[in-house]
FIKOLZA-1660 file (N, C-alpha, C; in steps of 0.1 Angstrom, whole numbers, plus 5000, padded with zeros to 4 digits):
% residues 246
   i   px   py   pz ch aa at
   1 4895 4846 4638  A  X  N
   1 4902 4844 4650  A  X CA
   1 4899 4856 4660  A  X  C
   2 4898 4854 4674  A  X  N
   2 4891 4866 4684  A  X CA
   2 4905 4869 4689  A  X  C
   3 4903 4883 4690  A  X  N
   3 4913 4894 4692  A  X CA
   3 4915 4893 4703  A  X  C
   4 4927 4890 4709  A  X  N
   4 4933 4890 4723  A  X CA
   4 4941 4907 4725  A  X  C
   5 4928 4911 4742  A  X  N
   5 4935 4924 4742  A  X CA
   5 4947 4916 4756  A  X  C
   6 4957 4931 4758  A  X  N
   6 4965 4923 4761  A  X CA
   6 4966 4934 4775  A  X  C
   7 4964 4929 4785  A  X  N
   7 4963 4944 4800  A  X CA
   7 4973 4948 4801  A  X  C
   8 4971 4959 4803  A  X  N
   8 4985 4970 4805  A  X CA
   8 4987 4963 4821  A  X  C
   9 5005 4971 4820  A  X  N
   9 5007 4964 4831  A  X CA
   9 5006 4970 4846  A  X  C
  10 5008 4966 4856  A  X  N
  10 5002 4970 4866  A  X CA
  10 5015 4979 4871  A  X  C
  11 5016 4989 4879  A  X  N
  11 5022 4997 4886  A  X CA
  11 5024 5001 4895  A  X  C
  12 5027 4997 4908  A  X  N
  12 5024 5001 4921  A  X CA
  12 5035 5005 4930  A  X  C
  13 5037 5014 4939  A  X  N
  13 5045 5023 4949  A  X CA
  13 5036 5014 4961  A  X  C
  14 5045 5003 4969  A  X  N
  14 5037 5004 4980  A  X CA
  14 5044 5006 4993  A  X  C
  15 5046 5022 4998  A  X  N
  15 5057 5023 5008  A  X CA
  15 5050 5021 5024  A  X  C
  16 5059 5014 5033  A  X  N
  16 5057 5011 5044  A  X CA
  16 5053 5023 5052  A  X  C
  17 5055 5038 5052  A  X  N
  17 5053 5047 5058  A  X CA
  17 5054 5067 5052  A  X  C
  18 5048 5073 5056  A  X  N
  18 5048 5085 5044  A  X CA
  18 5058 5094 5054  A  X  C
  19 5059 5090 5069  A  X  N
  19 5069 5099 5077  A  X CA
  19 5078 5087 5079  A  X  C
  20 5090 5095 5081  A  X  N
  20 5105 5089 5091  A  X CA
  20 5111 5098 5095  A  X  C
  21 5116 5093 5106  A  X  N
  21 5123 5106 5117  A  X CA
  21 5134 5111 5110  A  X  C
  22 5137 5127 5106  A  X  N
  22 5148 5133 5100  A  X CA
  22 5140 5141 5089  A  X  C
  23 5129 5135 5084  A  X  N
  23 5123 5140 5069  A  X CA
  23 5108 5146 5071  A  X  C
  24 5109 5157 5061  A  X  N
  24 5093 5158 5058  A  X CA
  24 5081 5147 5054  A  X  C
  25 5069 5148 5051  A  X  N
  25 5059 5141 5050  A  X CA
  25 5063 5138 5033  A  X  C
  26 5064 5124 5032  A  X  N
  26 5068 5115 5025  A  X CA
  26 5084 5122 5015  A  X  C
  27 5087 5126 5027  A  X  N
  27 5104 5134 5015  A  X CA
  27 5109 5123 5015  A  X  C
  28 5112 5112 5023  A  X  N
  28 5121 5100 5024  A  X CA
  28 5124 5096 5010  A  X  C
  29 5109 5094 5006  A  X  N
  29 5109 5089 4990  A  X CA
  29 5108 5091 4982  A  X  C
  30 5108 5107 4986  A  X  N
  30 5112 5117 4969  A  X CA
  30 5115 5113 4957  A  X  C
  31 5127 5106 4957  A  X  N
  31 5133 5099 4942  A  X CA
  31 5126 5088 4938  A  X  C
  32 5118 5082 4948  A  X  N
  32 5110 5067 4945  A  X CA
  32 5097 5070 4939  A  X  C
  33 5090 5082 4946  A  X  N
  33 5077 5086 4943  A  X CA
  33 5077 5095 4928  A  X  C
  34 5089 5103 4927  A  X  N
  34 5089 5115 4913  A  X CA
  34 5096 5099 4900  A  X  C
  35 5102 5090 4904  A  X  N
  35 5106 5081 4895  A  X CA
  35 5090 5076 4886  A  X  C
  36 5086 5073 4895  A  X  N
  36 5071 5065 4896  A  X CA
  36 5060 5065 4888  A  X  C
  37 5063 5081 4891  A  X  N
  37 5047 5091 4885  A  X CA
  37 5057 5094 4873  A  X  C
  38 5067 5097 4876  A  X  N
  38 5073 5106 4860  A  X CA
  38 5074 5097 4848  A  X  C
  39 5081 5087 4853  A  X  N
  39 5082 5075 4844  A  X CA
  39 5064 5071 4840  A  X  C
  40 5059 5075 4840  A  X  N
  40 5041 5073 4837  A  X CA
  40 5040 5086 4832  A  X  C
  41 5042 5098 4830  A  X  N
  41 5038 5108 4825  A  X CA
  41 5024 5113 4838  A  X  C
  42 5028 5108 4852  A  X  N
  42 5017 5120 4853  A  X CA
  42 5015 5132 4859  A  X  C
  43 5003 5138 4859  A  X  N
  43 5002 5154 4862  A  X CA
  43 4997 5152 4873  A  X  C
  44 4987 5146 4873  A  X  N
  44 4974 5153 4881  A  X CA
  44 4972 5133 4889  A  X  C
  45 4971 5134 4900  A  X  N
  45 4970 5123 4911  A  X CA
  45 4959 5124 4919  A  X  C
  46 4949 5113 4921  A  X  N
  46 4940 5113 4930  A  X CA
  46 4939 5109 4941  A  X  C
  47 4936 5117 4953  A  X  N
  47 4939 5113 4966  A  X CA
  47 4931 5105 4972  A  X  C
  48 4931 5098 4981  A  X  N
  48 4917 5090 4988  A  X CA
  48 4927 5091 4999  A  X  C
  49 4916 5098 5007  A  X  N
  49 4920 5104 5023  A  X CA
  49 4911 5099 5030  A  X  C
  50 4907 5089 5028  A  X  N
  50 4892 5079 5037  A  X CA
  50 4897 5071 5048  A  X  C
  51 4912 5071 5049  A  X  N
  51 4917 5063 5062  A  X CA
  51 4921 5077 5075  A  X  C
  52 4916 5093 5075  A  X  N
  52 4917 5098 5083  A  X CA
  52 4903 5106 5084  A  X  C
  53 4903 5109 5096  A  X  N
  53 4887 5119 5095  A  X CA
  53 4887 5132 5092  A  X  C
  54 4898 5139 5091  A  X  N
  54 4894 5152 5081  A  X CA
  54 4898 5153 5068  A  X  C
  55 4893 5144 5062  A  X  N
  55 4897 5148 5044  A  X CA
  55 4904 5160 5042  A  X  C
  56 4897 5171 5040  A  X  N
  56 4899 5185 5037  A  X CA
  56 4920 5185 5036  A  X  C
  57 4920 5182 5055  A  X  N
  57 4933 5187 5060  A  X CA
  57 4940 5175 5054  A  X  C
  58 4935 5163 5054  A  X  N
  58 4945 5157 5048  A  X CA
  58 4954 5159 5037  A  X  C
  59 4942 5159 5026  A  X  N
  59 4943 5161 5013  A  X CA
  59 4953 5175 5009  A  X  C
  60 4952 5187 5022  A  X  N
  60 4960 5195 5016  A  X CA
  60 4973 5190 5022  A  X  C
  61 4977 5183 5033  A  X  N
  61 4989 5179 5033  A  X CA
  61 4999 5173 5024  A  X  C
  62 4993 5164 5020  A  X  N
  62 4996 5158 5007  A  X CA
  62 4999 5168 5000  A  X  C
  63 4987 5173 4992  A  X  N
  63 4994 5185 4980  A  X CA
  63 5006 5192 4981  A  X  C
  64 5004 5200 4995  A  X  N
  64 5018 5203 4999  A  X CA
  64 5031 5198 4998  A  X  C
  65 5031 5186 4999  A  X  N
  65 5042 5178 4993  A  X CA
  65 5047 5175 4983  A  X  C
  66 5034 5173 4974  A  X  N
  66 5032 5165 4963  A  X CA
  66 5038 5179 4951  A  X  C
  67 5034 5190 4955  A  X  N
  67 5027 5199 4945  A  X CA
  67 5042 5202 4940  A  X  C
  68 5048 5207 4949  A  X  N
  68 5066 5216 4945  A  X CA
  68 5072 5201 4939  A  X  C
  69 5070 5188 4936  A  X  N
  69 5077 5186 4928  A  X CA
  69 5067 5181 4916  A  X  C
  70 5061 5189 4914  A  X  N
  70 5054 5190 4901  A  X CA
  70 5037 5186 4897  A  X  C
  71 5034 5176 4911  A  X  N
  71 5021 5172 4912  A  X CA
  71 5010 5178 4916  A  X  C
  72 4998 5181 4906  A  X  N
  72 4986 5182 4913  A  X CA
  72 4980 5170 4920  A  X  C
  73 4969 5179 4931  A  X  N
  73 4967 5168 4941  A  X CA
  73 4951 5171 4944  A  X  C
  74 4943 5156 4939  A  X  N
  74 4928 5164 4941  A  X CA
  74 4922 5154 4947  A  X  C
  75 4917 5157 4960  A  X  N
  75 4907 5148 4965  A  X CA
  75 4898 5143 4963  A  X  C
  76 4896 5129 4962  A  X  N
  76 4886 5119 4959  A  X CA
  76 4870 5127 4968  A  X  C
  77 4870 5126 4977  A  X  N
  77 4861 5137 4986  A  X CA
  77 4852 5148 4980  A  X  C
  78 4863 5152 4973  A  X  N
  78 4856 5165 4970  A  X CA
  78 4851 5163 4954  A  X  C
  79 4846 5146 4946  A  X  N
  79 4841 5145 4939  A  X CA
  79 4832 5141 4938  A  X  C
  80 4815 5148 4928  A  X  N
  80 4802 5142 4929  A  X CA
  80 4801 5130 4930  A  X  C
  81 4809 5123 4922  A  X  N
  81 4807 5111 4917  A  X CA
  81 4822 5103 4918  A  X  C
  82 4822 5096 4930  A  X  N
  82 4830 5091 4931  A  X CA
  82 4841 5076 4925  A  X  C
  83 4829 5071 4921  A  X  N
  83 4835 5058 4910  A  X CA
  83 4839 5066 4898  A  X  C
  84 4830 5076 4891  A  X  N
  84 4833 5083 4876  A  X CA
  84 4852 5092 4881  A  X  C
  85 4848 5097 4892  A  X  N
  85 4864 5099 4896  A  X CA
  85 4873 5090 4895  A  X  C
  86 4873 5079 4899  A  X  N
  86 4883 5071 4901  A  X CA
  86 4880 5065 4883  A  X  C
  87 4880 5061 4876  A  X  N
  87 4872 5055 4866  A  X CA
  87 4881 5066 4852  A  X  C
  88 4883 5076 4856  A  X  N
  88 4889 5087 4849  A  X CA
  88 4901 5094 4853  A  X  C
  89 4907 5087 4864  A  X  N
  89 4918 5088 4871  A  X CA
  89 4932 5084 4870  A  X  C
  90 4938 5097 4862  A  X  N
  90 4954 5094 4860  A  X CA
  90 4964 5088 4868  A  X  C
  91 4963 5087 4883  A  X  N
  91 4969 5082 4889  A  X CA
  91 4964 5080 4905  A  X  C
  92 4966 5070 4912  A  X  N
  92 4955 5070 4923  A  X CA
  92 4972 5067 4937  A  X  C
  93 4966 5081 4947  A  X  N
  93 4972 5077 4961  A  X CA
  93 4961 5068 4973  A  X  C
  94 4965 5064 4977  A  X  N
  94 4959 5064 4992  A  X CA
  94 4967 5065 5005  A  X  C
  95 4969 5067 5012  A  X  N
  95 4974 5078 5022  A  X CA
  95 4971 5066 5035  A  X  C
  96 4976 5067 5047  A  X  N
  96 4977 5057 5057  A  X CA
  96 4969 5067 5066  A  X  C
  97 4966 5060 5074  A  X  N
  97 4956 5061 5085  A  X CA
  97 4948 5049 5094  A  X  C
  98 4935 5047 5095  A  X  N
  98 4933 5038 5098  A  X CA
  98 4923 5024 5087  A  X  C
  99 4929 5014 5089  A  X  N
  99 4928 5008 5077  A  X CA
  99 4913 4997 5074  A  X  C
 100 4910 4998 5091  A  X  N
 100 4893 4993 5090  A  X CA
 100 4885 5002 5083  A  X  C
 101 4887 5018 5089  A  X  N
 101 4883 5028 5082  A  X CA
 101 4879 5030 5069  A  X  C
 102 4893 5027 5060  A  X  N
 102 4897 5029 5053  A  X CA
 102 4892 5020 5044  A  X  C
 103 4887 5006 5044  A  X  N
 103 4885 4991 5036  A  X CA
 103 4865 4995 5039  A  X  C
 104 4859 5002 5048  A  X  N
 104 4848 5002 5046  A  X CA
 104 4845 5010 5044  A  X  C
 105 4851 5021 5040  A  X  N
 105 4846 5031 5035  A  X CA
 105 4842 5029 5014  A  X  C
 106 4857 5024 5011  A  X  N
 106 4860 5019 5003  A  X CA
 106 4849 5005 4994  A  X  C
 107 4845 5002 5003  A  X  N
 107 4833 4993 5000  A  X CA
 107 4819 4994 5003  A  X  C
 108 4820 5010 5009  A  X  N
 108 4805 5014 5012  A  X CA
 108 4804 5023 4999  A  X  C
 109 4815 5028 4993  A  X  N
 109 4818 5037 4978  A  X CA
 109 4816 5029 4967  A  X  C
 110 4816 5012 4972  A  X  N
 110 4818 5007 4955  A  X CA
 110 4826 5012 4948  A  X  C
 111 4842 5010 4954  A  X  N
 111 4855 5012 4944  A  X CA
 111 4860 5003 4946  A  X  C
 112 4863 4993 4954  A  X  N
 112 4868 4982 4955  A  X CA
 112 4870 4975 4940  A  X  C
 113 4862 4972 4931  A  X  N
 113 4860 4970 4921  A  X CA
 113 4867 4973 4909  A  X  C
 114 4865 4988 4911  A  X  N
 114 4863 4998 4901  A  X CA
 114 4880 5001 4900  A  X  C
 115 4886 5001 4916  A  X  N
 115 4900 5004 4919  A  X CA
 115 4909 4995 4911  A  X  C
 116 4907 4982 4911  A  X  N
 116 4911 4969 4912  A  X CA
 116 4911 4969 4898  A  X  C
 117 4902 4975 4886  A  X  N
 117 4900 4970 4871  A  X CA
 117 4909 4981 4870  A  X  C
 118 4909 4994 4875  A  X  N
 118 4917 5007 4871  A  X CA
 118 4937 4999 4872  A  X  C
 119 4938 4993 4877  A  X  N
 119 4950 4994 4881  A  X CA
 119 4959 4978 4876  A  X  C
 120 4946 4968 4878  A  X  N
 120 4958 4953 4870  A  X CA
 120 4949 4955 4858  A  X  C
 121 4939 4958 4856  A  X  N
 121 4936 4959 4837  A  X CA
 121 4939 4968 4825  A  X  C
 122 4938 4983 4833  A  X  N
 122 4939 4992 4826  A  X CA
 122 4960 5004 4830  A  X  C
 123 4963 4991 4842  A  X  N
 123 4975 5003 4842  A  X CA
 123 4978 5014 4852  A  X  C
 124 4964 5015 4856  A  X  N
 124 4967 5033 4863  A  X CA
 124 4979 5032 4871  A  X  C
 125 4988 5039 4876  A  X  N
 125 4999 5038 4887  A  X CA
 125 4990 5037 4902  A  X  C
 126 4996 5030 4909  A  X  N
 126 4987 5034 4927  A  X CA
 126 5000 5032 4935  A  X  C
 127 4999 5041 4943  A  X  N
 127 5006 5044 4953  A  X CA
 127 4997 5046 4967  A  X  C
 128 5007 5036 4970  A  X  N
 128 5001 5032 4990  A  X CA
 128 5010 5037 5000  A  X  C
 129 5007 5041 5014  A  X  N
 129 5014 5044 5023  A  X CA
 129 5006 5038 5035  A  X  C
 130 5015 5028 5041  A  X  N
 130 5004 5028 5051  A  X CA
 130 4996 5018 5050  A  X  C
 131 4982 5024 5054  A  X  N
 131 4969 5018 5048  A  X CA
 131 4968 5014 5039  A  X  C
 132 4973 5025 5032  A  X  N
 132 4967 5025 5016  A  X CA
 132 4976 5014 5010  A  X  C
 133 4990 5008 5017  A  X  N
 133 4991 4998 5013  A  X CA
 133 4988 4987 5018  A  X  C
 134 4981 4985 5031  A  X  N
 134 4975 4976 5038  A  X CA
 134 4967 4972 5027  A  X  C
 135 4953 4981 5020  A  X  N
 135 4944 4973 5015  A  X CA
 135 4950 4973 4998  A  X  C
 136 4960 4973 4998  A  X  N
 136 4968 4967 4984  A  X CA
 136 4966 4952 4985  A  X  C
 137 4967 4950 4991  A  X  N
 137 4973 4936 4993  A  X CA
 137 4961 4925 4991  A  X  C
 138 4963 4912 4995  A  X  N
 138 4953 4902 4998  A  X CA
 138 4942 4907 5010  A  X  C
 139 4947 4909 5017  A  X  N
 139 4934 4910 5031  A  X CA
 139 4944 4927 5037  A  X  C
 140 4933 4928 5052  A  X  N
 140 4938 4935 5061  A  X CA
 140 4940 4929 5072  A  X  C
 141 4943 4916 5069  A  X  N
 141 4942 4910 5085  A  X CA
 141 4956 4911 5092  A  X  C
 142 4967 4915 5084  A  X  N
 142 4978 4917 5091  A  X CA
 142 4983 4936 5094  A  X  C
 143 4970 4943 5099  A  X  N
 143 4976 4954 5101  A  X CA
 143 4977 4956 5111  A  X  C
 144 4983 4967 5118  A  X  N
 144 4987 4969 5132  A  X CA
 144 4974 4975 5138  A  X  C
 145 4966 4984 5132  A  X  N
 145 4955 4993 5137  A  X CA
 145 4946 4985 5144  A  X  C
 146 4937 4992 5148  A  X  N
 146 4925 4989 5163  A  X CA
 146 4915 4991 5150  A  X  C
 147 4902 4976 5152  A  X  N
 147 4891 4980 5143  A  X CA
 147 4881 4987 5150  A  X  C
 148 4883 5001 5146  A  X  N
 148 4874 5010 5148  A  X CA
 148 4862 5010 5143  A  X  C
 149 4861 5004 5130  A  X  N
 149 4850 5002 5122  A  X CA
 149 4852 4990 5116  A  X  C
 150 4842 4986 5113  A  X  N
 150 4838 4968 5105  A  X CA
 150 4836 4968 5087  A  X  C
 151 4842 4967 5083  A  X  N
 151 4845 4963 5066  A  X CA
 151 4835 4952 5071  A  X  C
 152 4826 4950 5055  A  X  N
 152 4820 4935 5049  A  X CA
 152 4824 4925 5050  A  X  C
 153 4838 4928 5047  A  X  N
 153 4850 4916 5049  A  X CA
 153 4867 4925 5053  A  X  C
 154 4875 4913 5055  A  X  N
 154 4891 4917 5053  A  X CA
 154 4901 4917 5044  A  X  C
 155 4886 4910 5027  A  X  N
 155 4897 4908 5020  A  X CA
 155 4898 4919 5016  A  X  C
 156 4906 4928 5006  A  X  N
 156 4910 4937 5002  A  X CA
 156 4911 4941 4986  A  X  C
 157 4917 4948 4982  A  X  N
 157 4924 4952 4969  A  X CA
 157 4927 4945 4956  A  X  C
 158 4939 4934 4969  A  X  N
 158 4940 4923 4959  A  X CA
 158 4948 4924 4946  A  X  C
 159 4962 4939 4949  A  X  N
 159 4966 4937 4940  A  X CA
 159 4976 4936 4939  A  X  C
 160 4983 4925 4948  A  X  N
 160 4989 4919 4949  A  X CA
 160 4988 4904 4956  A  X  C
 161 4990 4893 4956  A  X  N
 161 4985 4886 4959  A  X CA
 161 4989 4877 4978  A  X  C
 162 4995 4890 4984  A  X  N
 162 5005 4882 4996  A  X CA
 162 4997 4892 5004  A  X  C
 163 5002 4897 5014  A  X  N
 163 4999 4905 5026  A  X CA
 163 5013 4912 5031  A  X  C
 164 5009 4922 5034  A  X  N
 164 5023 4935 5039  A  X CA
 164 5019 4938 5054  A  X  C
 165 5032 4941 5067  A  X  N
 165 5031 4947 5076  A  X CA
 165 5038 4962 5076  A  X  C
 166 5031 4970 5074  A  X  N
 166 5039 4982 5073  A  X CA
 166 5044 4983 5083  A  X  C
 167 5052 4991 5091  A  X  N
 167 5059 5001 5102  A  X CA
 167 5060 4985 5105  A  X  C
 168 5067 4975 5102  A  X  N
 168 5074 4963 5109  A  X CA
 168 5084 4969 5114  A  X  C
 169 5088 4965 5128  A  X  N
 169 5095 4967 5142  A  X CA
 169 5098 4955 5148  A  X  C
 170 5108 4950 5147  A  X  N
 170 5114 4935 5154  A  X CA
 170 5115 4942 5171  A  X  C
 171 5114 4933 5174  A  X  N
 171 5115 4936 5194  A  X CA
 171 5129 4938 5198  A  X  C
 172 5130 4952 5203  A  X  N
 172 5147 4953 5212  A  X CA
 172 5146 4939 5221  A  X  C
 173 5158 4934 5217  A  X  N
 173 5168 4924 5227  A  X CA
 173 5168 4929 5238  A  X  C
 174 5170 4944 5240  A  X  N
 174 5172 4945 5255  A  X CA
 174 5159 4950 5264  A  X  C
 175 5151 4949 5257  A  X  N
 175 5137 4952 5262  A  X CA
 175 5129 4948 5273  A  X  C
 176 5120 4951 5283  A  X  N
 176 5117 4943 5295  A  X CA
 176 5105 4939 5293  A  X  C
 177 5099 4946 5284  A  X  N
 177 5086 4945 5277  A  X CA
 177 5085 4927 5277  A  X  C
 178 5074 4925 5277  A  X  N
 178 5069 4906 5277  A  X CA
 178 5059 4906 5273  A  X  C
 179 5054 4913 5264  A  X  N
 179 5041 4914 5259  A  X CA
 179 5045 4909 5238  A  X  C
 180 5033 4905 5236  A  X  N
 180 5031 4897 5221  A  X CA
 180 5042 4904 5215  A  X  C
 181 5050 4898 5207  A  X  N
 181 5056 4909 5195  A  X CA
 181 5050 4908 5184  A  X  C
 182 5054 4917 5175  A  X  N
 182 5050 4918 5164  A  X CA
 182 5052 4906 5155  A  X  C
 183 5062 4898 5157  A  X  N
 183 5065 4887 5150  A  X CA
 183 5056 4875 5153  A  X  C
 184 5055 4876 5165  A  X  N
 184 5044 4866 5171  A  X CA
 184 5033 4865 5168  A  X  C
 185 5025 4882 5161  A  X  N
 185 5015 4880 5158  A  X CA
 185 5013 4878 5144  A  X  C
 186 5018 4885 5135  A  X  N
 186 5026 4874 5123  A  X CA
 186 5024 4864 5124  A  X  C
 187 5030 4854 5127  A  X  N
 187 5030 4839 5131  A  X CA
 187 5020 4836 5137  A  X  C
 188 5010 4839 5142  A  X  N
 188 5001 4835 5148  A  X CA
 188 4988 4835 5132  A  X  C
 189 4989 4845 5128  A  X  N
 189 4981 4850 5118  A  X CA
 189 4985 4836 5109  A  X  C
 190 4997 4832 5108  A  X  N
 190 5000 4826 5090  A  X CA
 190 4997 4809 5099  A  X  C
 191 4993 4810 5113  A  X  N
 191 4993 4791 5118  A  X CA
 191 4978 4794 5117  A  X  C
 192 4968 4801 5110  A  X  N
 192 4956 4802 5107  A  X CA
 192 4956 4801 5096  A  X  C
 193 4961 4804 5089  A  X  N
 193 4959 4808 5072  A  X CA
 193 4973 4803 5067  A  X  C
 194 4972 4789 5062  A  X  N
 194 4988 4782 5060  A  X CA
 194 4984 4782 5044  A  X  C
 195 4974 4784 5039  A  X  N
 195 4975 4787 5023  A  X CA
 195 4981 4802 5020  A  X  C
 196 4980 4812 5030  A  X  N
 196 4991 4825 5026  A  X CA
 196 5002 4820 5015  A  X  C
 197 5004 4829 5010  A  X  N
 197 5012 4833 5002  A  X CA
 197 5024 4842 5009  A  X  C
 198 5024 4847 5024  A  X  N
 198 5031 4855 5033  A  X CA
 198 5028 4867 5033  A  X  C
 199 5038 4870 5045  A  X  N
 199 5036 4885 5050  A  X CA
 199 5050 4893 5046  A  X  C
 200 5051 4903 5041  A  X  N
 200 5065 4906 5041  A  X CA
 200 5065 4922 5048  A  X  C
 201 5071 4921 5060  A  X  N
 201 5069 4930 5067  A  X CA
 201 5080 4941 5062  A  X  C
 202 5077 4956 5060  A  X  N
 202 5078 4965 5057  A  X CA
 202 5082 4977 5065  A  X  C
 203 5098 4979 5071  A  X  N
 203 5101 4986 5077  A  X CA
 203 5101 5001 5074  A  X  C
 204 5099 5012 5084  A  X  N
 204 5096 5023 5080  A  X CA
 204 5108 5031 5070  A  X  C
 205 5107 5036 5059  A  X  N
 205 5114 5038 5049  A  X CA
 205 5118 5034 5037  A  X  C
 206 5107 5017 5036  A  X  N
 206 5112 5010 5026  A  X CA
 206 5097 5010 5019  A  X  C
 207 5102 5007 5005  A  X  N
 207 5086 5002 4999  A  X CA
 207 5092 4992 4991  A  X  C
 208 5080 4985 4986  A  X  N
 208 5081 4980 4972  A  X CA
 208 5072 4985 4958  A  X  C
 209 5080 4980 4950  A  X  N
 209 5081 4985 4939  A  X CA
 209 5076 4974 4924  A  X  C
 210 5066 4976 4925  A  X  N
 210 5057 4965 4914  A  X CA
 210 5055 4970 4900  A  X  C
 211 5062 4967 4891  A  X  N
 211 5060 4970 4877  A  X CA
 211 5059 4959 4868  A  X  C
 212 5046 4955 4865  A  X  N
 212 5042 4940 4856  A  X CA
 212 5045 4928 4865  A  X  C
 213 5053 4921 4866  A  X  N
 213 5055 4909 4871  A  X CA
 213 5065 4909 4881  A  X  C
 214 5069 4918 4878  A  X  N
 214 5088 4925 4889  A  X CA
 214 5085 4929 4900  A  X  C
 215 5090 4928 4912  A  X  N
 215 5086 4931 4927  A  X CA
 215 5100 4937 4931  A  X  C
 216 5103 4948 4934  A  X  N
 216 5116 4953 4941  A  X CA
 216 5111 4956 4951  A  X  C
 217 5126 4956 4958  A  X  N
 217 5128 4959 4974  A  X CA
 217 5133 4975 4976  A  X  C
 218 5127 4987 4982  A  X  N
 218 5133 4999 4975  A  X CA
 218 5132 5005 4987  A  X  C
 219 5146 5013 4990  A  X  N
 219 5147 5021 5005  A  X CA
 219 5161 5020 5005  A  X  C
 220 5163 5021 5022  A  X  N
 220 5178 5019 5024  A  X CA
 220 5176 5005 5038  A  X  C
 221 5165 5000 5033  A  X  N
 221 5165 4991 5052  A  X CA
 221 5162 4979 5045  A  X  C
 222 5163 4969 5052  A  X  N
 222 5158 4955 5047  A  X CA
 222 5148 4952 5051  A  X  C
 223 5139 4942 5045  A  X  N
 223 5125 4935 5048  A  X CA
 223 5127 4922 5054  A  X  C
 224 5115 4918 5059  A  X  N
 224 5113 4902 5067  A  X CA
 224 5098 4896 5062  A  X  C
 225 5105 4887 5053  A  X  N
 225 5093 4877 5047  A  X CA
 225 5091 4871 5057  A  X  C
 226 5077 4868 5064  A  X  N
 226 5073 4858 5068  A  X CA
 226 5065 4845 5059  A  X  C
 227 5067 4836 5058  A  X  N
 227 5055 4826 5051  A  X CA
 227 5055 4809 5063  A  X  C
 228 5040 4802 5058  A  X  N
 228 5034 4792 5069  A  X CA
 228 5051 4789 5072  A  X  C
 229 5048 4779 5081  A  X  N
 229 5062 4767 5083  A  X CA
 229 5073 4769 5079  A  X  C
 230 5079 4782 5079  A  X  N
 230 5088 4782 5075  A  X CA
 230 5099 4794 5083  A  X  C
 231 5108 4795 5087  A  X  N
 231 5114 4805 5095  A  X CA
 231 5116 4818 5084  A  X  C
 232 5115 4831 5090  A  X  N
 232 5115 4844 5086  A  X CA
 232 5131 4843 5077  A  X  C
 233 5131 4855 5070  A  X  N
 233 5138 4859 5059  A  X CA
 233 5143 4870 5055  A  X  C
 234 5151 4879 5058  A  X  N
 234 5153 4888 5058  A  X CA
 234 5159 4892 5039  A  X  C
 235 5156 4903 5034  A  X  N
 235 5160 4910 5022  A  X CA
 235 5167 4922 5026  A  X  C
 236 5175 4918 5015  A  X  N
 236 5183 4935 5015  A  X CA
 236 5174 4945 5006  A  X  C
 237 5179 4956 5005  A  X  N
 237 5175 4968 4999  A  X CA
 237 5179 4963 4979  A  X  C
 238 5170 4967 4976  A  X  N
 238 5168 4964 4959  A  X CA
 238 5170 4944 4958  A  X  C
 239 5167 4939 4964  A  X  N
 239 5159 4923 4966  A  X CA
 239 5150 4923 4953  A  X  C
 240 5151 4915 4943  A  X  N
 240 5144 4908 4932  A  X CA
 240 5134 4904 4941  A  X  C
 241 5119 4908 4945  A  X  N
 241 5110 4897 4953  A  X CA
 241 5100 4890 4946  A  X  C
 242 5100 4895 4933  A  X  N
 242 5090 4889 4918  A  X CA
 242 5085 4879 4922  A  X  C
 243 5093 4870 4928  A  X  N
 243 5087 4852 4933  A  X CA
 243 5072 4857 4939  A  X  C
 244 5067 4865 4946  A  X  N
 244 5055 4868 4958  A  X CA
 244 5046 4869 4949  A  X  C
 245 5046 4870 4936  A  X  N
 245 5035 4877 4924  A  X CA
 245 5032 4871 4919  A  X  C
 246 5041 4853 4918  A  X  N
 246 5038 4845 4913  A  X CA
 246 5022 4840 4916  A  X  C
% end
């Protein structure tokens, strides 16, 4: 009889934003992010700082953060060999910035692949902010950024199987503004692509929280599922949203 191996399960931090007004660079989530990594035993986290243009300064911002509550922080950048980095990598960040940037860079490295086997076959934890959870997902076709640069394609990561709007912002009621909303273009996006699986837009402070099959809703703010033909949906904070992984 052939031996059925069995994949570790997958683990992912995908927060809508690494700042919010009141807090340091990603303090918001302090308890969400040290839960994450601790509950995994890790030490040492790899940065991918490819969605901003000065690596260097990025990467030490992060550390700064990362480091006082117990994390080393080593840039993907500053390795010869960048797949054998990731490939040997306890735990993988990517950092927000811009997310054209960020998906072609990513595919001019030949990690796409490599990211993808590390994290639904073998386990690694990944943690997104931003971008970095833009190309989590199915595509980038639902992010807010200007394409600065042209990816091979939009599809993405892929590890998860829906699409996320980070920094989602519903339009003030009292607004004079008459220009597209954000919801509108949502909806415009899913009357193109009615096989989606949805958008679940991700207000600043919230993430989700993927462990094996389980999808939580984690923050203090609620989210807005959008999917085809069907009117929007609001979740509360700790929302069972497992159904999206289906």
């Amino acid at each position: 009889m052939q031996k059925v191996t069995k994949m570790a399960e997958r683990a992912l931090l995908l927060l809508s934003s690494s700042r919010v007004h009141g807090y340091g660079y990603l303090e918001h989530a302090k308890s969400e992010i040290t839960n994450f990594f601790n509950k995994r035993n890790v030490q040492t986290i790899l940065f991918v700082p490819y969605a901003l243009k000065d690596h260097d300064k990025y990467t030490a911002t992060v550390s700064e953060a990362l480091q006082p509550w117990g994390y080393k922080v080593e840039g993907l950048h500053t390795k010869e060999d960048p797949v054998k980095a990731i490939d040997s990598a306890e735990a993988i960040f990517i950092g927000g910035g811009n997310t054209f940037v960020l998906l072609k860079t990513l595919y001019e490295k030949k990690l796409v692949e490599v990211i993808r086997d590390k994290v639904l076959k073998q386990g690694v934890p990944y943690m997104g902010s931003s971008a970095g959870t833009n190309v989590a997902t199915a595509s980038i076709n639902t992010t807010n950024d200007m394409p600065v640069a042209y990816p091979p394609t939009f599809v993405a990561l892929t590890l998860v199987p829906f699409n996320i709007n980070p920094h989602y912002l519903e339009t003030d009621p009292n607004t004079k503004h008459k220009g597209e909303t954000r919801d509108e273009r949502i909806n415009e996006y899913l009357e193109y692509n009615t096989g989606s699986k949805g958008v679940l837009g991700l207000r600043e402070g919230t993430a989700l929280l993927v462990e094996g099959d389980t999808a939580t809703l984690v923050g203090d703010r609620k989210a807005k599922l959008f999917r085809p033909n069907q009117e929007p949906v609001e979740y509360e904070p700790n929302a069972d949203l497992s159904f999206l992984l289906q």
